[in-house]
C-alpha positions in Angstrom: 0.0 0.0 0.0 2.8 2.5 1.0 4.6 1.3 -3.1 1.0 2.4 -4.9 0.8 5.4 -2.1 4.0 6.5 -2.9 3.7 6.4 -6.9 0.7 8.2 -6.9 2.3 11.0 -4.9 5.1 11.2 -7.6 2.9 11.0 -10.4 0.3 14.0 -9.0 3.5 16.2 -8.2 4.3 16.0 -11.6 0.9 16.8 -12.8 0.5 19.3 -10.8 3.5 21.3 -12.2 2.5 20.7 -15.6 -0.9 22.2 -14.7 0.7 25.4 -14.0 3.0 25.5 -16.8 -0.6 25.1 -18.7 -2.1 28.0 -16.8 0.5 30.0 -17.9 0.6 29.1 -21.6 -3.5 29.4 -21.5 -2.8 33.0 -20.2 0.1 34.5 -22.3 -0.2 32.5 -25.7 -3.8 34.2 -26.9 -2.1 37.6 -26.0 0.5 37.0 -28.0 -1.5 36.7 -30.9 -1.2 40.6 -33.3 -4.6 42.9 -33.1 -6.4 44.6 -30.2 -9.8 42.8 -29.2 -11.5 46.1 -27.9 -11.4 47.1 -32.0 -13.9 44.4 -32.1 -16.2 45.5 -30.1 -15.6 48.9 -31.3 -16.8 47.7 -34.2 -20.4 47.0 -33.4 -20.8 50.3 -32.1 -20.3 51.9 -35.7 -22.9 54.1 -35.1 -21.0 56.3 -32.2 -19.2 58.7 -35.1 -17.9 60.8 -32.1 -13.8 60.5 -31.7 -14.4 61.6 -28.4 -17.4 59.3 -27.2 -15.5 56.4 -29.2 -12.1 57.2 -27.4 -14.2 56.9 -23.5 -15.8 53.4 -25.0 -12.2 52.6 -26.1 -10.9 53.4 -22.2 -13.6 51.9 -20.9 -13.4 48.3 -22.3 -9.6 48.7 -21.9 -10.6 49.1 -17.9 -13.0 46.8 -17.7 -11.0 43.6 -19.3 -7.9 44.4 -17.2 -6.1 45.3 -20.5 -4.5 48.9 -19.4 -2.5 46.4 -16.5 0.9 45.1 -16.9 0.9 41.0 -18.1 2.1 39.6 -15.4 -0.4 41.8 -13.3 -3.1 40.7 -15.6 -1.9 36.9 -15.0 -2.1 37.5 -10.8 -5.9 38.4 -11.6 -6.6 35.7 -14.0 -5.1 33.6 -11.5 -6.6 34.5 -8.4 -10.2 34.7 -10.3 -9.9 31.2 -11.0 -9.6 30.3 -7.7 -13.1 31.4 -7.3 -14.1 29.7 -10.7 -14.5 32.9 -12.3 -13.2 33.0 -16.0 -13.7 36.6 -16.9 -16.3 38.3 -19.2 -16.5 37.2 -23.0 -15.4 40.3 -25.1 -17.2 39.5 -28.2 -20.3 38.2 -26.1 -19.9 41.5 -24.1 -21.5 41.5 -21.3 -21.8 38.2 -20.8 -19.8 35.6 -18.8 -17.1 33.3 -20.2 -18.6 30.2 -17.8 -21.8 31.0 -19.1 -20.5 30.9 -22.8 -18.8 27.7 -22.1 -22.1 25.6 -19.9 -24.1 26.3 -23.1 -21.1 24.9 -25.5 -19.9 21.7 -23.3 -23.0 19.6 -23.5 -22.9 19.5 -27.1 -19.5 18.8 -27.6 -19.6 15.8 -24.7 -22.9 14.7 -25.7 -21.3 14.2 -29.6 -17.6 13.4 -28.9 -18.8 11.0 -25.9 -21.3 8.7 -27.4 -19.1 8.4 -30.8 -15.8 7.7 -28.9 -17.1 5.0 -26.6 -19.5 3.2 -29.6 -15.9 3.4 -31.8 -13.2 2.3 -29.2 -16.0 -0.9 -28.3 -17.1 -2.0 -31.7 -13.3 -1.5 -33.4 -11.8 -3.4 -30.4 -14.7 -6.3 -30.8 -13.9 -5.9 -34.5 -10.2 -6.6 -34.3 -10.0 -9.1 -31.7 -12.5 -10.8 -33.7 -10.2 -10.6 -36.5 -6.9 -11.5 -34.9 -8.7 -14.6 -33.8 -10.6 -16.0 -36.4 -8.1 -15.1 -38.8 -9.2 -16.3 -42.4 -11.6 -14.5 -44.1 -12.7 -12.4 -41.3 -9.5 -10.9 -41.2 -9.3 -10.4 -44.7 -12.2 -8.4 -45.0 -11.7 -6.8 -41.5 -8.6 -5.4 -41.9 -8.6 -3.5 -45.2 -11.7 -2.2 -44.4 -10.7 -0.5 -41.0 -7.4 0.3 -42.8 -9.2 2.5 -45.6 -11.7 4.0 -43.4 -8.8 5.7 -40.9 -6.9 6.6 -43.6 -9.1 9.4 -43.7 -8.7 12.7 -40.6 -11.7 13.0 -39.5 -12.8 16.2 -40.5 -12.5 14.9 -44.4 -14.8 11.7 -43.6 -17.2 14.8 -43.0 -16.9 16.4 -45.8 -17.3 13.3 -47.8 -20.4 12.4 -45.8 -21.6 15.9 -45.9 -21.4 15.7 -49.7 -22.9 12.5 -50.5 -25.8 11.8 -47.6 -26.4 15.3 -46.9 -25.7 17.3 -50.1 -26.5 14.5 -52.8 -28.9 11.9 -51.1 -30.4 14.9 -48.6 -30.4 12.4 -46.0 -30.0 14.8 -43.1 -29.5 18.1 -42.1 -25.8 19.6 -43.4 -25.3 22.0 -40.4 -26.3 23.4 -36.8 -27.6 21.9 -33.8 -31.2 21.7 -34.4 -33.8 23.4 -36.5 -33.6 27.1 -36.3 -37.0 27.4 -36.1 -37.8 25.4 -33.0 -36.6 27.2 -29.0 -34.7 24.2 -26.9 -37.1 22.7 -24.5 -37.3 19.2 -23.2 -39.9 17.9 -25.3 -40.0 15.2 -28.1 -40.2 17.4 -30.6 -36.5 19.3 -29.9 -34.9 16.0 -29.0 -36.2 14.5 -32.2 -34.7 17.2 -34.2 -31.3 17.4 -32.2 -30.8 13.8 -32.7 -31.6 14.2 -36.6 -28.7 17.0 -36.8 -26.5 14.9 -34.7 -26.3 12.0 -36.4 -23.4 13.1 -39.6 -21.1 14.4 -37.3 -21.5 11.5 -35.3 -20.9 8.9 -37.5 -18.0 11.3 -38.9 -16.0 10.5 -35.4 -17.7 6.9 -34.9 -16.5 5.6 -38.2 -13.0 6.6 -38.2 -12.8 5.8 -34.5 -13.8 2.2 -35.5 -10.7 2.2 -38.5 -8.6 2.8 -36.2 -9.1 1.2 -32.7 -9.4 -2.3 -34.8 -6.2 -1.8 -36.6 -4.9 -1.1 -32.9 -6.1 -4.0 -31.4 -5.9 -6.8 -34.1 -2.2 -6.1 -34.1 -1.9 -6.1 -30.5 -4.1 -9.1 -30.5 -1.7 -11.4 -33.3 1.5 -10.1 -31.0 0.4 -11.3 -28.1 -1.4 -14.9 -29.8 2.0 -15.5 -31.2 4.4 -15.3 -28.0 6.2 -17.6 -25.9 3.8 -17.5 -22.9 1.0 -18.7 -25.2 2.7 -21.6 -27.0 4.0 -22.6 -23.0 0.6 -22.4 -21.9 -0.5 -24.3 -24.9 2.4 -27.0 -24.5 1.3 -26.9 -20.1 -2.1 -27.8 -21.5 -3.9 -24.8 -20.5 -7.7 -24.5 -20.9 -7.6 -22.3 -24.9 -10.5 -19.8 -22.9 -7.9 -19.1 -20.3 -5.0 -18.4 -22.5 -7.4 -16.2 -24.8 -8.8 -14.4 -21.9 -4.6 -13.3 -20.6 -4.1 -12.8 -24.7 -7.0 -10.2 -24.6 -6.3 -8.6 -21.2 -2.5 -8.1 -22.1 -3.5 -6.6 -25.7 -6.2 -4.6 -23.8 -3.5 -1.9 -22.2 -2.9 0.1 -25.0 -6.3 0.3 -26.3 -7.3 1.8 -22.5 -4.3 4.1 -23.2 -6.5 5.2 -26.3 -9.3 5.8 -24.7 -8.3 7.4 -22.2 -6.3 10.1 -24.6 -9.5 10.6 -27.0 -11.4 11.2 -23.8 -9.1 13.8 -22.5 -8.5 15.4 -26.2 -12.2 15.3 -26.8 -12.8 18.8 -27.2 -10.2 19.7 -29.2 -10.5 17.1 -31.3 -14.0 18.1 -31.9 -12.7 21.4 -33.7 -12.5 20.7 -37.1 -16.0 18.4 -37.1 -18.1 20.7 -35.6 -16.7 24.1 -38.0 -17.6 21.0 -41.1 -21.0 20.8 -39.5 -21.2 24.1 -37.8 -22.0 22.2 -34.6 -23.0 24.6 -31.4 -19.9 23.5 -29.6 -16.5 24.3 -27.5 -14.8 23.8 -30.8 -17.2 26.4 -32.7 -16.8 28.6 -30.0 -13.0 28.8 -29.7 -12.5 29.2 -33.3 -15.1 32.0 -33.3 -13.4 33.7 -30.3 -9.6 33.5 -31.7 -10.9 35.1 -34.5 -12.2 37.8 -32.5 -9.1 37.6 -29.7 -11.5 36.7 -27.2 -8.5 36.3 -24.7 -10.6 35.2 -21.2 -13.1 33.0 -23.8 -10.0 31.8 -25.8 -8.0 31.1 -22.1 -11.6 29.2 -21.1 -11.5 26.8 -24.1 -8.1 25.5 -23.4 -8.2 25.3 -20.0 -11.2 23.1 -20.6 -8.9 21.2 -23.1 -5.9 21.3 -20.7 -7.8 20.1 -17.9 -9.2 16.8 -19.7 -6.0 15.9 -21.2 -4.6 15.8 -17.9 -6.9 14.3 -15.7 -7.6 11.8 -17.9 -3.3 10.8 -18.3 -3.6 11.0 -14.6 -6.6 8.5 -14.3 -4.4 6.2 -16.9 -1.3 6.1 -14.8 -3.5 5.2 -11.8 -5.3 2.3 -13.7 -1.4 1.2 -14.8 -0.6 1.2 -11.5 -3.1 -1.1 -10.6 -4.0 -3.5 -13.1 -0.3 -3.4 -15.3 2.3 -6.6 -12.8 5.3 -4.7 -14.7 4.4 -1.9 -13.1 3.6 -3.3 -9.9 7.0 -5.2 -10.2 8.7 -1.9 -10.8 7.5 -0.4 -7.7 8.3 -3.4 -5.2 12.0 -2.8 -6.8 11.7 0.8 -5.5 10.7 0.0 -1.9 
């Protein structure tokens, strides 16, 4: 107990300090970026023609967002808002609040990314499994099928669904959320639609994550069938359902590894699908704020982002610790 205690201590140290490196490249990197974001909202208010009414706005918003500070003043404030889980005011969504921005924008990006990642990384690992084992003509048709399909990034497996079931067939909807028409409630009639304008970008992610996560795991799968602790337990005279079920466990590790990295890179790998689709999410509404130098909104995004890809590393090396014996070996040696 005091090996495990020990190694988790280590690893959420390092974690830890990587988190505030994060912090700090969150903060400083959208300010590096050329342009002034109170120009933007300037910008709406084309109707003040006064210099001198424009030049008070101009101090104004420069006051309000903290710009007229020093950086690394500006960074203390950042810094010592989050601690009360306050992530600034939007500046293109002036006046309104960057968490508030972001609770509207998560749920569709975790109710698209979530559901297509989990249905992939299950059905492709079935798929390969399947395929390492039966071999034959499974694996012949298997294979170069989940081959071709992750050839392709995923945001051009939208396009070319977008063109031929939405454009050419007119299957379903090409872009948004929902219909424009309709207010979101929780009724039949909204969850009917959503669903409808989900699916493409669903099966976008889903497919490809299929591709892949079978090619992963059938190779995996044929390594471990074809070492020396399988043909020992074979020659032992081990029961074949025990020797398969080590086989699967062993070839299992990476593929949690996988997961666990798609989970954590969820939203930002949602980016590109939901721009194809114009999906209301995180990824729509980071690209639209660094192209207005949102900085707090930008800063939001990618703390989201940071914080996933972390914990969810973090969650990995705990589930290594636990379940992996050459890890567990490792960490007797320490003692």
């Amino acid at each position: 107990m005091n090996n495990y205690r020990k190694y988790f201590l280590k690893k959420g140290i390092w974690y830890i300090l990587t988190l505030v490196i994060a912090l700090s490249l969150n903060f400083y990197l959208p300010r590096m970026i050329k342009g002034n974001p109170v120009d933007s909202i300037l910008s709406k208010y084309k109707s003040v023609g006064n210099t001198d009414t424009r030049k008070k706005l101009y101090e104004t918003f420069t006051k309000e967002f903290g710009l007229d500070k020093p950086l690394p003043m500006q960074f203390l404030i950042y810094l010592k808002n989050l601690t009360k889980g306050d992530l600034g005011t939007s500046i293109m969504m002036y006046p309104k609040k960057v968490n508030a921005v972001l609770a509207s924008a998560l749920p569709w990006t975790v109710g698209l990314q979530l559901p297509a990642i989990l249905c992939g990384w299950l059905l492709g690992n079935v798929l390969g499994a399947f395929a390492a084992y039966k071999r034959g003509v499974y694996d012949k048709i298997i294979f170069p099928i989940s081959l071709f399909v992750t050839s392709f990034p995923f945001f051009i497996f939208s396009i070319i669904l977008l063109y031929v079931l939405g454009i050419h067939f007119e299957l379903f909807p090409i872009g948004g959320g929902y219909d424009y028409n309709l207010i979101p409630a929780l009724n039949f009639e909204f969850f009917k639609s959503v669903i409808r304008y989900h699916t493409f970008p669903f099966l976008s992610i889903a497919i490809v994550m299929i591709g892949g996560q079978g090619i992963g795991m059938r190779e995996m799968a044929l390594y471990e069938l074809n070492s020396d602790y399988v043909k020992y337990s074979k020659f032992l005279g081990i029961r074949e359902w025990k020797i398969i079920q080590y086989v699967f466990k062993n070839a299992m590790l990476p593929q949690i590894t996988g997961l666990g990295l798609s989970l954590g890179t969820m939203v930002s790998g949602a980016l590109i699908t939901e721009l194809v689709f114009n999906y209301p999410g995180v990824g729509t509404t980071m690209f639209a704020a660094i192209r207005n130098l949102d900085y707090p909104l930008i800063s939001g995004c990618t703390l989201i982002i940071t914080l996933a890809v972390l914990l969810s590393n973090f969650i990995i090396e705990i589930l290594y610790g636990i379940i992996d014996p050459r890890i567990k070996s490792a960490q007797l040696e320490d003692s």
